[in-house]
C-alpha positions in Angstrom: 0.0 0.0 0.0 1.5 3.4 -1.1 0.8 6.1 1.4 1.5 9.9 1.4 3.6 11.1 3.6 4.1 14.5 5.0 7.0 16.8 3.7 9.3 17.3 6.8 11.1 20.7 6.2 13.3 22.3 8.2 11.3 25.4 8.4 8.1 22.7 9.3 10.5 21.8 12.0 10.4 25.2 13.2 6.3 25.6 13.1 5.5 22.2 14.8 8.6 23.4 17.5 6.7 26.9 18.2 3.3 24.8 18.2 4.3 22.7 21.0 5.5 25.3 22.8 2.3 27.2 22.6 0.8 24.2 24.0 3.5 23.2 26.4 4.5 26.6 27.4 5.7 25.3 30.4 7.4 22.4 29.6 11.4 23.3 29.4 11.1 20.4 26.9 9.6 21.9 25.0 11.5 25.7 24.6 14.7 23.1 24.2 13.7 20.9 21.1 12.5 24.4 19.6 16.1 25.7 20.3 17.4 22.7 18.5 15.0 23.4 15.1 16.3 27.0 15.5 19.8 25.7 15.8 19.9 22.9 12.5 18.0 26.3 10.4 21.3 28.4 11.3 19.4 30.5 13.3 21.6 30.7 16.2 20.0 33.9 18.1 16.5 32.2 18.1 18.0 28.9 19.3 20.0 31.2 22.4 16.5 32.4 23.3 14.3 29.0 23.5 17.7 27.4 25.5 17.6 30.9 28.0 13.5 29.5 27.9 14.3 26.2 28.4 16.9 26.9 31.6 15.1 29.3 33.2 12.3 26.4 33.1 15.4 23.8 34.2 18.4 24.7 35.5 19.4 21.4 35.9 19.6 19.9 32.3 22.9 19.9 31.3 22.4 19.0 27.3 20.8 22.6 27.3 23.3 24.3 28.3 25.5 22.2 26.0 23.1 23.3 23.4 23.3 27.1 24.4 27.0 26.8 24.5 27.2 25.8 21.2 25.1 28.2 20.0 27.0 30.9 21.2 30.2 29.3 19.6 28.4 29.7 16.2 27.7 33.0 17.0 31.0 33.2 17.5 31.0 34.4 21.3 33.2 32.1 22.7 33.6 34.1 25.9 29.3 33.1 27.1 30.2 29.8 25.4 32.8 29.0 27.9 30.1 30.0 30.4 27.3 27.8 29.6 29.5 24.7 28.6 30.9 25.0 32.2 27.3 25.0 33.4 26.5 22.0 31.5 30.0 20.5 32.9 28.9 21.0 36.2 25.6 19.3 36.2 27.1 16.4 34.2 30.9 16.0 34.7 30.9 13.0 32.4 29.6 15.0 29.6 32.2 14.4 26.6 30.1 17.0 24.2 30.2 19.7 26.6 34.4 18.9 27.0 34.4 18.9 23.4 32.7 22.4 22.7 34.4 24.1 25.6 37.9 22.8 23.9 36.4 24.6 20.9 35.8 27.8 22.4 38.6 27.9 24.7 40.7 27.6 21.0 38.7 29.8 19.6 40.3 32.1 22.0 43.9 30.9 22.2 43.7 29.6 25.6 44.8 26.5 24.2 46.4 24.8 27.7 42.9 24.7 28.9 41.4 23.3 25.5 44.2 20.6 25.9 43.4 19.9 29.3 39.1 20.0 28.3 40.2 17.4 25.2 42.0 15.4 27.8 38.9 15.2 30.2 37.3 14.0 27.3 39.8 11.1 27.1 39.3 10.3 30.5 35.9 9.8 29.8 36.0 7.7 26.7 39.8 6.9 25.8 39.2 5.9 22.3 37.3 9.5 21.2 38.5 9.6 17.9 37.7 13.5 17.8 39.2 14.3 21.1 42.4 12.2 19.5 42.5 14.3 16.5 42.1 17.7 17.7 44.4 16.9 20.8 47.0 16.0 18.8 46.4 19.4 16.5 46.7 21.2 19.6 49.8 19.6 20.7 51.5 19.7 17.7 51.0 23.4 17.6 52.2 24.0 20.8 55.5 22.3 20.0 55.7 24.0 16.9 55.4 27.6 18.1 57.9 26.5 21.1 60.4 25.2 18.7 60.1 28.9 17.0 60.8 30.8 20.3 64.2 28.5 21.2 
């Protein structure tokens, strides 16, 4: 039997997101998976919003404040980013993304000893991370190249 099947757009992501919220519009849920259609639509600002939503509803949910960490690293603010992802590192010590993002943003802003030491918590965690591995040994590499440049 052939069926039809709806269309799932991104932007239909977006409407059914905002619907649930206005039917859920206290469920931090809820703000959070409209964050994350905001987020995969490139619309970083709107997805910084429903997270903000979304904690204020939960502060203890640390994939949010993964999510709002992220965010801001798009953005490009990697200052708030560190803020959040140590938010979502402190509800969840074990969470590799959050390790991961925070590496990102503390690169992003050349403190690169901590985004060693947040890739190397991420080892800790899960010793075979292939992407902690990689960028890790990016990092490091660098480091020993701009030390061999100063000697």
């Amino acid at each position: 039997m052939v069926g039809i099947f709806p269309v799932n757009s991104l932007a239909g992501e977006i409407e059914d997101a905002q619907q649930k919220v206005g039917w859920l519009p206290n469920d931090p849920n809820a703000y959070f998976n409209l964050g994350v259609a905001y987020f995969k639509n490139s619309k970083f600002q709107e997805a910084i919003t429903s997270y903000k939503k979304a904690i204020q509803l939960n502060l203890n949910d640390a994939g949010v404040f993964n999510n709002l960490g992220a965010a801001y690293i798009k953005l490009g603010n990697y200052k708030l980013a560190v803020t959040s992802l140590k938010g979502a590192i402190k509800i969840n010590s074990g969470y590799t993304d959050a390790h991961q993002n925070i590496a990102i943003a503390y690169a992003k802003l050349g403190l690169i000893d901590q985004a060693i030491a947040s890739y190397k918590n991420v080892l800790k965690i899960n010793s075979k991370d292939a992407t902690a591995l990689f960028n890790l040994e990016k990092l490091e590499t660098k480091v020993a190249e701009q030390k061999k440049t100063i000697v």
